[in-house]
C-alpha positions in Angstrom: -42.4 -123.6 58.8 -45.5 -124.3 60.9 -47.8 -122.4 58.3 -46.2 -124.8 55.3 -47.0 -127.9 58.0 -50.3 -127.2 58.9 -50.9 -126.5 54.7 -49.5 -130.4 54.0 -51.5 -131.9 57.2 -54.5 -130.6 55.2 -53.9 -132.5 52.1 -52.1 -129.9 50.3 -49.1 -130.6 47.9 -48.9 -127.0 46.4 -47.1 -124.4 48.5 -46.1 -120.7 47.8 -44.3 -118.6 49.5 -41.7 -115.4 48.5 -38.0 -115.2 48.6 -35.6 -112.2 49.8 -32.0 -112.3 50.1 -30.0 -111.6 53.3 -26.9 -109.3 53.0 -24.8 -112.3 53.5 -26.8 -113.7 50.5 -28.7 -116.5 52.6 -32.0 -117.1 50.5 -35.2 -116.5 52.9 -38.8 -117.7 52.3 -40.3 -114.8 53.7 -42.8 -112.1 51.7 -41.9 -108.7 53.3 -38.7 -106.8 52.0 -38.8 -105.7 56.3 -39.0 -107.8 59.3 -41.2 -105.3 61.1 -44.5 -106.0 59.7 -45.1 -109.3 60.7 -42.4 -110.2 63.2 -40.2 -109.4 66.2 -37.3 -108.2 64.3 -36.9 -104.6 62.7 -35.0 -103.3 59.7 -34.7 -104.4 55.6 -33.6 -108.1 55.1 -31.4 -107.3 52.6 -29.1 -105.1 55.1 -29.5 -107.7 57.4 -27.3 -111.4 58.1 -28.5 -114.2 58.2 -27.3 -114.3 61.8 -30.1 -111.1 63.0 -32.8 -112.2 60.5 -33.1 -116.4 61.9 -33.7 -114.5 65.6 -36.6 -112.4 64.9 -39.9 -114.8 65.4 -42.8 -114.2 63.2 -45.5 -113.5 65.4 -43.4 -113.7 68.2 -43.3 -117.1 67.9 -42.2 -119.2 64.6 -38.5 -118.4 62.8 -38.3 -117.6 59.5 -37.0 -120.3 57.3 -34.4 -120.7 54.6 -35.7 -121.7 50.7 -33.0 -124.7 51.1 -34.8 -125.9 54.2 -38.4 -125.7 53.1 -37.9 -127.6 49.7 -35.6 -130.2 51.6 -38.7 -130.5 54.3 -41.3 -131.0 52.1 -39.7 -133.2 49.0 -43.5 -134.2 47.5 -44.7 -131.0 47.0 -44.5 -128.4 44.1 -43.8 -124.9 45.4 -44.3 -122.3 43.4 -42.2 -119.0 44.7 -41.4 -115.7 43.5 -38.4 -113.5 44.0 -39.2 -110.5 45.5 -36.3 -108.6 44.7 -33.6 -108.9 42.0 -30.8 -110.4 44.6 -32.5 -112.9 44.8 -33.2 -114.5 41.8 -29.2 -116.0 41.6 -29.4 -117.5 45.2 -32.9 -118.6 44.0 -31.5 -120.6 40.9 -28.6 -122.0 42.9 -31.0 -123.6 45.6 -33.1 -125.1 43.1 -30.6 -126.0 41.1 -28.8 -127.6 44.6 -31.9 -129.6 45.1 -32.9 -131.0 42.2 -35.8 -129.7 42.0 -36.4 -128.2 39.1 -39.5 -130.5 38.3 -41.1 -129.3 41.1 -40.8 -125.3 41.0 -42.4 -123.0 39.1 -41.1 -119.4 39.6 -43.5 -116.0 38.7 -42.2 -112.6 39.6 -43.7 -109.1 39.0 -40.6 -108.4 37.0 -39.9 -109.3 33.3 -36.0 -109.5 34.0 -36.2 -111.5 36.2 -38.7 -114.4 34.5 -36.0 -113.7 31.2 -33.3 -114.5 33.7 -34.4 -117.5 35.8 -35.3 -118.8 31.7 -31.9 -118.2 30.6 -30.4 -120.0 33.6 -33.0 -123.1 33.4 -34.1 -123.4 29.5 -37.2 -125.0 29.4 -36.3 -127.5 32.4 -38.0 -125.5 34.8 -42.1 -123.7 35.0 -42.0 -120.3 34.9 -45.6 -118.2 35.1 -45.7 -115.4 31.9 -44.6 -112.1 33.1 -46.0 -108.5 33.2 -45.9 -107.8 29.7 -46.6 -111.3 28.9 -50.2 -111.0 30.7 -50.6 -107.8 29.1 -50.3 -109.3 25.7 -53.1 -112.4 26.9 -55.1 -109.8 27.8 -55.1 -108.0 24.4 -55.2 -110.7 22.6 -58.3 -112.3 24.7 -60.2 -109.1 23.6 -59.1 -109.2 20.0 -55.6 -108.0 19.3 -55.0 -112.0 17.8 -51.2 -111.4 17.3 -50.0 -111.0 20.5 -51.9 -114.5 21.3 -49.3 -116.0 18.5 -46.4 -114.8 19.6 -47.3 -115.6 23.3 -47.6 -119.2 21.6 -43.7 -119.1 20.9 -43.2 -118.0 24.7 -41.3 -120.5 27.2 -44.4 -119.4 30.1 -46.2 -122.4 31.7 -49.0 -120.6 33.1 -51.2 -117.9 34.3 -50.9 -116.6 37.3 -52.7 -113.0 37.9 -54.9 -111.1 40.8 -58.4 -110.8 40.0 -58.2 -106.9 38.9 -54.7 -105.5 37.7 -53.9 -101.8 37.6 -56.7 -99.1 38.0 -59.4 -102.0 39.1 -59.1 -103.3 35.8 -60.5 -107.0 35.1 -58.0 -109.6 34.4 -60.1 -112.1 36.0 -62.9 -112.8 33.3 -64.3 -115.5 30.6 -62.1 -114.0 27.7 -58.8 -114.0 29.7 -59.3 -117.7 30.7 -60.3 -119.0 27.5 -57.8 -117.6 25.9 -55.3 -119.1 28.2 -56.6 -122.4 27.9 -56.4 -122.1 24.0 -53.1 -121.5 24.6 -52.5 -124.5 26.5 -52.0 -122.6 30.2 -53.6 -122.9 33.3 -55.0 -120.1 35.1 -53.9 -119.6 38.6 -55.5 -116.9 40.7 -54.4 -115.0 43.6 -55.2 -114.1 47.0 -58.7 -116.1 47.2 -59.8 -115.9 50.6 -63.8 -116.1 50.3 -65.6 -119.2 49.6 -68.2 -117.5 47.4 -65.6 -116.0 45.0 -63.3 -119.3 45.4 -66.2 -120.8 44.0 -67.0 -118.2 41.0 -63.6 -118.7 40.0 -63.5 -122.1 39.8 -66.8 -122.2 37.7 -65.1 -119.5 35.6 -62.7 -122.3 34.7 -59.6 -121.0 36.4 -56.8 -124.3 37.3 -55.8 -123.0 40.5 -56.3 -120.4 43.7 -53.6 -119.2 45.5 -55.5 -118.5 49.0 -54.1 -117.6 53.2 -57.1 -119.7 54.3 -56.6 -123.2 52.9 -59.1 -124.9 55.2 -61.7 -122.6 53.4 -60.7 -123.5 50.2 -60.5 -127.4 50.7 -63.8 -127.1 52.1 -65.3 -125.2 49.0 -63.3 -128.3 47.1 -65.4 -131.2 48.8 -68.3 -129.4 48.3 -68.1 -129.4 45.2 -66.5 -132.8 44.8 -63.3 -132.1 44.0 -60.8 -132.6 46.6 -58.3 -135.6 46.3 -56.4 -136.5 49.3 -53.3 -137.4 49.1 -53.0 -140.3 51.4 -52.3 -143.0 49.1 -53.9 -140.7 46.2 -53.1 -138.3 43.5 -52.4 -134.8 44.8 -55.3 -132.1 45.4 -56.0 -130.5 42.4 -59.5 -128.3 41.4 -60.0 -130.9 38.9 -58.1 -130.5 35.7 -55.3 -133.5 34.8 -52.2 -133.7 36.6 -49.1 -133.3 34.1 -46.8 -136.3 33.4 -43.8 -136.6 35.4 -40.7 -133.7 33.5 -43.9 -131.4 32.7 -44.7 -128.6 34.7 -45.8 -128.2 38.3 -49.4 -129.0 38.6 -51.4 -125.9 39.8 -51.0 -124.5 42.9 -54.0 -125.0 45.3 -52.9 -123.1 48.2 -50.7 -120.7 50.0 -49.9 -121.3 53.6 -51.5 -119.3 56.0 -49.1 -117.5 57.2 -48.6 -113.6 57.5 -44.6 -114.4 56.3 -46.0 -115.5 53.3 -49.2 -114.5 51.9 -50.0 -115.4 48.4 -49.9 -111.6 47.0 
């Protein structure tokens, strides 16, 4: 919870983070499938209760947190989270659904079932980014293949949100890709940005959003180039583009907190 903390007492409003299941079916924000990476704790969450998995200490210090408590602790800000494995996408729906907050989610995952499934349990109430094969079909159609862009147009996805090089190195990153996106009406998020040179690259290439471990970094590149917007008695950080109207999507995510729980990859 501190890293999510220390991300807000910057100015941020946009928070990620990634969400395992336990084997009592307690929904976790926490990136690793195991606890021994980056904590105290040992052995697969999903084997794991709740009970073991709230005493290991990330770093040795900070417990891990449930999804419940971080969108009850933070009730201004839009997190975008994906569900790391397919367990977790029902408890996932349940606590946004619990909260109320589907206004201020927007789920990605690495899998097209689960996208199609948090769709079909949400409609179009809730941001979802396109999914593999849903990038895949921006990225044909950016470089020519003009059908896939229309039937991408019929497709429930919000947004864009890619690494800078998919499979095999290759690009996704690039002038086509983002123009294409914007055509379509969908921002460009990009993740895990953690130098200011290529922060700021991406953000002349046009992209809406950077997912990034080192926010400090990236709010700096954002005065510099003047566009950072506190939030004290303002409108919410953004890299610049217009905020939706309220019952539209989540605005783009600027960071990721920096936490080794929940990196932004």
């Amino acid at each position: 919870m501190a890293a999510f903390q220390a991300a807000v007492a910057l100015g941020y409003r946009y928070l990620e983070t990634d969400v395992h299941v336990t084997a009592d079916g307690v929904l976790i924000a926490f990136h690793d499938d195991r606890l021994d990476r980056v904590t105290d704790g040992h052995g697969a969450v999903a084997d794991l209760d709740w009970a073991e998995v709230r005493r290991a200490r990330v770093g040795g210090r900070e417990p891990i947190v449930e999804f419940a408590e971080l969108l009850a602790a933070f009730p201004e800000a839009r997190i975008n989270v994906d569900p790391k494995h397919d367990a977790a996408v029902r408890p996932l729906i349940g606590a946004v659904r619990e909260a109320g907050a589907t206004e201020r989610v927007c789920i990605g995952s690495f899998s097209d079932a689960r996208v199609a499934e948090i769709r079909e349990a949400f409609g179009p109430a809730i941001c979802t980014a396109l999914g593999p094969w849903e990038i895949a079909a921006l990225r044909a159609g950016a470089w020519g293949a003009r059908p896939f862009l229309a039937r991408l147009r019929r497709r429930p996805g919000r947004c864009v949100q890619v690494p800078r090089r998919g499979g095999w190195g290759l690009p996704l990153v690039e002038p086509r890709l983002v123009a294409a996106a914007h055509d379509l009406g969908l921002p460009v998020h990009v993740w895990t940005v953690n130098g200011a040179a290529e922060m700021g690259r991406l953000l002349d290439l046009g992209v809406d959003g950077l997912f990034t471990d080192v926010p400090g970094v990236l709010r700096t590149v954002l005065e510099g180039r003047g566009e950072w917007y506190p939030t004290t008695g303002g409108p919410l950080p953004t890299t610049g583009g217009p905020l939706p109207t309220t019952g539209g999507p989540p605005p783009p995510p600027a960071a990721a907190p920096p936490s080794p729980a929940a990196p932004a990859a």
